[in-house]
KEPANU-563817 format. One record per residue (C-alpha): y, z, x; chain; residue in three letters; residue number from 1. Coordinates in pm, 1 decimal. Layout:
N
Y | Z | X | A | ALA | NUM
...
// end
This chain:
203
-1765.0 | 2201.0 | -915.7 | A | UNK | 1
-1433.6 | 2204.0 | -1021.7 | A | UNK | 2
-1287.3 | 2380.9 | -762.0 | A | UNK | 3
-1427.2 | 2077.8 | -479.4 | A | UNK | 4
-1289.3 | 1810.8 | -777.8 | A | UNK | 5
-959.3 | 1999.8 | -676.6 | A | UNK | 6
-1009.9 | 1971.8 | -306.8 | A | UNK | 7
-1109.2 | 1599.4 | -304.7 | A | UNK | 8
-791.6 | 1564.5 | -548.6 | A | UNK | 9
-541.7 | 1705.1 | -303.9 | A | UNK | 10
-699.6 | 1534.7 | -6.5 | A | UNK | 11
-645.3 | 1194.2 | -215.0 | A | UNK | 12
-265.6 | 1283.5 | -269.9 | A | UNK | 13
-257.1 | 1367.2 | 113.6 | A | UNK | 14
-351.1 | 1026.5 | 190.7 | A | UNK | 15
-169.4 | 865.9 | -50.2 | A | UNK | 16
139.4 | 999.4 | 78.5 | A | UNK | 17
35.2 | 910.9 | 431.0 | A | UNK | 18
50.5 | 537.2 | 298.7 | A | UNK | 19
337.6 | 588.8 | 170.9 | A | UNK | 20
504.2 | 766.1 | 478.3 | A | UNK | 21
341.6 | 470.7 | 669.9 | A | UNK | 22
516.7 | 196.9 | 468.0 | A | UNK | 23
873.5 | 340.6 | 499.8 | A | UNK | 24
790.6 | 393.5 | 905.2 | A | UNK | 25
739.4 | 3.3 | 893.8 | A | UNK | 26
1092.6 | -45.5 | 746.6 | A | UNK | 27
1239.0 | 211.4 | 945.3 | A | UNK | 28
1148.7 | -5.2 | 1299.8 | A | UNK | 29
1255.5 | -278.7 | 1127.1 | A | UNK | 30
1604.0 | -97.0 | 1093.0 | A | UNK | 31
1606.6 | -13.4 | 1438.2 | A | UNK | 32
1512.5 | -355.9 | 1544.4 | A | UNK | 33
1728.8 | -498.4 | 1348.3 | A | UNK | 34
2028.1 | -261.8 | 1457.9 | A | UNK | 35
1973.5 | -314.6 | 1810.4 | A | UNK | 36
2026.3 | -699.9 | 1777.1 | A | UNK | 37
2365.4 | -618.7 | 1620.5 | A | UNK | 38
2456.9 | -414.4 | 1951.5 | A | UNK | 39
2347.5 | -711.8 | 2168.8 | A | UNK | 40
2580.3 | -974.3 | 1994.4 | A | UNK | 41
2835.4 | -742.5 | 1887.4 | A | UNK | 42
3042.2 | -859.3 | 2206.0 | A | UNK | 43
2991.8 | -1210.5 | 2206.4 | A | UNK | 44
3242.6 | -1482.1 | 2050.8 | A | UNK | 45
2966.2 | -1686.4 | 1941.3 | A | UNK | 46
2610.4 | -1623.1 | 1903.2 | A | UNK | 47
2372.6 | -1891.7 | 2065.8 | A | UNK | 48
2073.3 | -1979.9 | 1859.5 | A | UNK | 49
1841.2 | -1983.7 | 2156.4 | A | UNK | 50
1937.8 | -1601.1 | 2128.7 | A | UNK | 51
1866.8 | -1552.7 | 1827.7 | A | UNK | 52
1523.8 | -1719.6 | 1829.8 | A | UNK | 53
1442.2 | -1511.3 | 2204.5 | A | UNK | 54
1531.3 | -1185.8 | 2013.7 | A | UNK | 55
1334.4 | -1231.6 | 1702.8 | A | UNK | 56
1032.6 | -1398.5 | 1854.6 | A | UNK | 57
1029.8 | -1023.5 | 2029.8 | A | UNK | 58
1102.7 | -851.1 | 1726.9 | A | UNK | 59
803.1 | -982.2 | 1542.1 | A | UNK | 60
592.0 | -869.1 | 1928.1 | A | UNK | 61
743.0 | -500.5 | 1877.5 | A | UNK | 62
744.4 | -482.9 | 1484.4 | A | UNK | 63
370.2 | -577.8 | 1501.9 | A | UNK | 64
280.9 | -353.4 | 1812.4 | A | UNK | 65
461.8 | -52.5 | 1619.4 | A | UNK | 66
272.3 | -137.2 | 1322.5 | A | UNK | 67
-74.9 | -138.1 | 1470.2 | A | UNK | 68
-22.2 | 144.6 | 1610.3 | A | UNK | 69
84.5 | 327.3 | 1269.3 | A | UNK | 70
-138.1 | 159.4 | 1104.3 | A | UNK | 71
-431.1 | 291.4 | 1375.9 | A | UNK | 72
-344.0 | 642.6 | 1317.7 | A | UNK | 73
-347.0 | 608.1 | 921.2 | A | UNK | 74
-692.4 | 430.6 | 998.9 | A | UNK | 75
-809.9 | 769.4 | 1176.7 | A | UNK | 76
-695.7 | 1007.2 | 918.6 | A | UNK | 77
-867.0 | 837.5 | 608.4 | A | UNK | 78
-1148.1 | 900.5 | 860.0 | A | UNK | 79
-1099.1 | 1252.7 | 908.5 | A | UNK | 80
-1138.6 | 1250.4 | 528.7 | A | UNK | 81
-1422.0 | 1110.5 | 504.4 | A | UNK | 82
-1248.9 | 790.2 | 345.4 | A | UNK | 83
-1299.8 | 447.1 | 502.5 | A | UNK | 84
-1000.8 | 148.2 | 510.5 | A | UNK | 85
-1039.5 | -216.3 | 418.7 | A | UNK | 86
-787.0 | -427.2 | 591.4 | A | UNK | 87
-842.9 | -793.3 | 459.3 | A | UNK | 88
-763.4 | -1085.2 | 750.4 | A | UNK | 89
-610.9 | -1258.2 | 468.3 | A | UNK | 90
-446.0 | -994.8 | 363.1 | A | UNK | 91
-289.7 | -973.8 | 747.7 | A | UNK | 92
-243.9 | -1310.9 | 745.2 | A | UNK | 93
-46.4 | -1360.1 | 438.4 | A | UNK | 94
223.3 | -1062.6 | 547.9 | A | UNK | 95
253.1 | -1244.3 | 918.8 | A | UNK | 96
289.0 | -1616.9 | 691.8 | A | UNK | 97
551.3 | -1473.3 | 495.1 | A | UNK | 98
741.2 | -1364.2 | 790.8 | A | UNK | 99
701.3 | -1647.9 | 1026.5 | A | UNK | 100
768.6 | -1889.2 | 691.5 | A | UNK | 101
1099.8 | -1668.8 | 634.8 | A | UNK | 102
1171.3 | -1681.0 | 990.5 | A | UNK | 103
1163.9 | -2078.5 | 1039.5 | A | UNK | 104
1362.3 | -2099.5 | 681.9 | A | UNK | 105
1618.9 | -1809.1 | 720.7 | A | UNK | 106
1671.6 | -1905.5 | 1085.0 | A | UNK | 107
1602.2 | -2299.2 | 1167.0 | A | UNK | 108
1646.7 | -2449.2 | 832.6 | A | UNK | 109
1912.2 | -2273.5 | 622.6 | A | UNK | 110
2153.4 | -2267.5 | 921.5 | A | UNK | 111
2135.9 | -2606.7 | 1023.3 | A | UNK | 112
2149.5 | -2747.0 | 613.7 | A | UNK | 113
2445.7 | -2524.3 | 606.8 | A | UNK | 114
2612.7 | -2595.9 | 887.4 | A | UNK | 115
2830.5 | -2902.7 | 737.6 | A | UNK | 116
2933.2 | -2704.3 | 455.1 | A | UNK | 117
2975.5 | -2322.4 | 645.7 | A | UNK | 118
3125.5 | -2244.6 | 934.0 | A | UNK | 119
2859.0 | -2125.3 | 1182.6 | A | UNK | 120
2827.4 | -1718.6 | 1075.2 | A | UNK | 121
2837.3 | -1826.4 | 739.8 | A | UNK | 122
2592.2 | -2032.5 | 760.4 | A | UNK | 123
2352.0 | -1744.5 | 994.0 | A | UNK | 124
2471.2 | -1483.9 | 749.6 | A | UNK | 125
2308.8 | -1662.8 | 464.1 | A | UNK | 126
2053.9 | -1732.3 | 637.9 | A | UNK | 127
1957.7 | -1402.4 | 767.3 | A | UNK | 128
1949.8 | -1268.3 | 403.8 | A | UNK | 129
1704.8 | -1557.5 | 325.7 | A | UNK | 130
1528.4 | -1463.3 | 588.2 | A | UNK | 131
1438.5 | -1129.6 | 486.1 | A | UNK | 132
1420.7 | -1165.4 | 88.7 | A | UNK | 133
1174.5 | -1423.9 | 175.1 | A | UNK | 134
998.9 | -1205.1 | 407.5 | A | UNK | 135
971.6 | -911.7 | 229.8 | A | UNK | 136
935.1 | -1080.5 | -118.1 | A | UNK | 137
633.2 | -1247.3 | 65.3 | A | UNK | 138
521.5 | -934.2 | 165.4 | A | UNK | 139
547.2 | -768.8 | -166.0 | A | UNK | 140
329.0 | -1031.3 | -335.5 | A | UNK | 141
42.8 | -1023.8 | -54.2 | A | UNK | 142
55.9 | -627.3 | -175.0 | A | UNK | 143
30.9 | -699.3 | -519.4 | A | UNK | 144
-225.4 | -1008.5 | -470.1 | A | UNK | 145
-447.6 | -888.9 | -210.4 | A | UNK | 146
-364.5 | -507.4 | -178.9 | A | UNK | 147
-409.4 | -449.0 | -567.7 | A | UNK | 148
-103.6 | -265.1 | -546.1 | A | UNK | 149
218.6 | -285.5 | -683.9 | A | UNK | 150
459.7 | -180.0 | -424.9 | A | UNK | 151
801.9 | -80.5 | -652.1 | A | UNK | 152
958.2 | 106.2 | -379.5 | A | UNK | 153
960.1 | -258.0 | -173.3 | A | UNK | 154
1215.0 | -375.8 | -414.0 | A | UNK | 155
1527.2 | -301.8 | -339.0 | A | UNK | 156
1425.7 | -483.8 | 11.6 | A | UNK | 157
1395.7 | -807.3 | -93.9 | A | UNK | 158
1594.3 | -815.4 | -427.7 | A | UNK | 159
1949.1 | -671.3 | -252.3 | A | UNK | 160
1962.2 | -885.8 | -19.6 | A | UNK | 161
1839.1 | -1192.9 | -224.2 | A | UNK | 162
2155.5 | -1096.3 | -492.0 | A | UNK | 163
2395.3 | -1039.4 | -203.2 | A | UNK | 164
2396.3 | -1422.8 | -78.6 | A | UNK | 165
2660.4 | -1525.8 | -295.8 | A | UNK | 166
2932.7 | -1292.5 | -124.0 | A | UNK | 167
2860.1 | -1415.3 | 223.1 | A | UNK | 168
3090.0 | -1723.1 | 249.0 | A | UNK | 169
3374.0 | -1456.9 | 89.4 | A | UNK | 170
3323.4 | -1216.8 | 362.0 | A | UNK | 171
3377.0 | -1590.0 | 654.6 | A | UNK | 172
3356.7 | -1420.9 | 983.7 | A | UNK | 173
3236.7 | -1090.6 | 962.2 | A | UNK | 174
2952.3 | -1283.8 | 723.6 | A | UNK | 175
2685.9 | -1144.3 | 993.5 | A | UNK | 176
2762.1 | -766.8 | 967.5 | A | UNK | 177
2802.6 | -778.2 | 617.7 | A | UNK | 178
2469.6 | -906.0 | 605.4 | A | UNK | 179
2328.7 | -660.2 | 847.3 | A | UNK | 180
2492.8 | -364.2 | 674.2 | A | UNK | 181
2319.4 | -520.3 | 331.5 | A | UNK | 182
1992.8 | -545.0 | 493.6 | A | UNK | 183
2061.0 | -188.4 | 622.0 | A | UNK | 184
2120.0 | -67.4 | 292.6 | A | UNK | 185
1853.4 | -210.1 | 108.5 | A | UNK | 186
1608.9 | -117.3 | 375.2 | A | UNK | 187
1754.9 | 270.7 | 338.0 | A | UNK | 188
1707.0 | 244.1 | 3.6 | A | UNK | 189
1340.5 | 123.0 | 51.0 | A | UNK | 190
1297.9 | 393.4 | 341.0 | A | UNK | 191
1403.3 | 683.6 | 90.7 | A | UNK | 192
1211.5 | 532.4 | -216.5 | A | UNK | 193
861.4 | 552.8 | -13.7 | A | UNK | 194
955.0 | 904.7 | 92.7 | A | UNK | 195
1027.9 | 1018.2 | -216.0 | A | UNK | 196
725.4 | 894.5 | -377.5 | A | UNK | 197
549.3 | 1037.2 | -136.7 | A | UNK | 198
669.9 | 1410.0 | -186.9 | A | UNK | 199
662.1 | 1307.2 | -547.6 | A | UNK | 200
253.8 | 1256.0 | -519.0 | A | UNK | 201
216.2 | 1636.8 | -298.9 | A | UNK | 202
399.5 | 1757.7 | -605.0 | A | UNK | 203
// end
């Protein structure tokens, strides 16, 4: 008896860690993504808004495809286990409202209530930050709400980037890759935080 108590122990670890590994893979694309936009308007002089909202509309298309898809394969090993997953339509809903919320309020909103007061990548860099400390803050609360769990590696995600907006109009034209390098950073941090935990729960 207490040798399969043992078994079914390790196998919960095993998944546990697989959630984990699954939640800094989700950050992760979002660093790629994220990355790869800074490539594409690295060489322009200005950066159209119609860009901006083209490239992130897609973003969300490959962030969520990429998380299906991770999120399919975590699905299928909980089953190999013998362990069924609950995915709540609110729950979904409430991560893809935070997001799209963040989106239209880091990206629409900020920037254009901004824009007498900024110049222009001011007024995106601040905005980009709001963007994703809403987001993830968002996220982080449907986790915690719905999810039951409270997701401490997910803070340095929202909270770095939420403390950074102050320095943006110091940093005037390079405001966009400072922000991107924040967002990288806190994101990193996030990334290495889930990892760790999860080793930390193998033991």
């Amino acid at each position: 008896m207490e040798e399969l108590k043992a078994v079914l122990e390790r196998v919960e670890e095993k998944l546990i860690a697989a959630e984990k590994i699954y939640a800094a893979m989700q950050f992760q694309v979002w660093v790629v993504v994220m990355v790869f936009y800074y490539i594409i308007i690295g060489p322009l002089e200005t950066i159209p808004w119609q860009l901006t909202a083209v490239y992130w509309t897609l973003a969300f298309v490959v962030f969520a495809y990429f998380t299906r898809m991770i999120w399919e394969r975590l699905v299928k090993l909980h089953l190999s286990a013998g362990k069924k997953m609950e995915s709540s339509s609110v729950f979904g809903f409430s991560i893809a409202l935070s997001w799209v919320s963040g989106f239209i309020v880091g990206w629409i909103v900020m920037p254009k209530y901004l824009s007498g007061m900024f110049e222009s990548p001011v007024a995106l860099g601040i905005g980009y930050l709001i963007f994703i400390s809403w987001a993830v803050f968002g996220m982080f609360l449907a986790f915690w709400h719905f999810g039951k769990s409270l997701e401490r590696e997910m803070i340095p995600a929202f909270l770095i980037p939420a403390l950074a907006i102050p320095l943006i109009p110091k940093v005037a034209k390079a405001a966009m890759v400072y922000a991107g390098f924040v967002v990288a950073f806190a994101f990193g941090l996030t990334v290495l935080s889930y990892i760790y935990s999860a080793f930390k729960t193998l033991g």
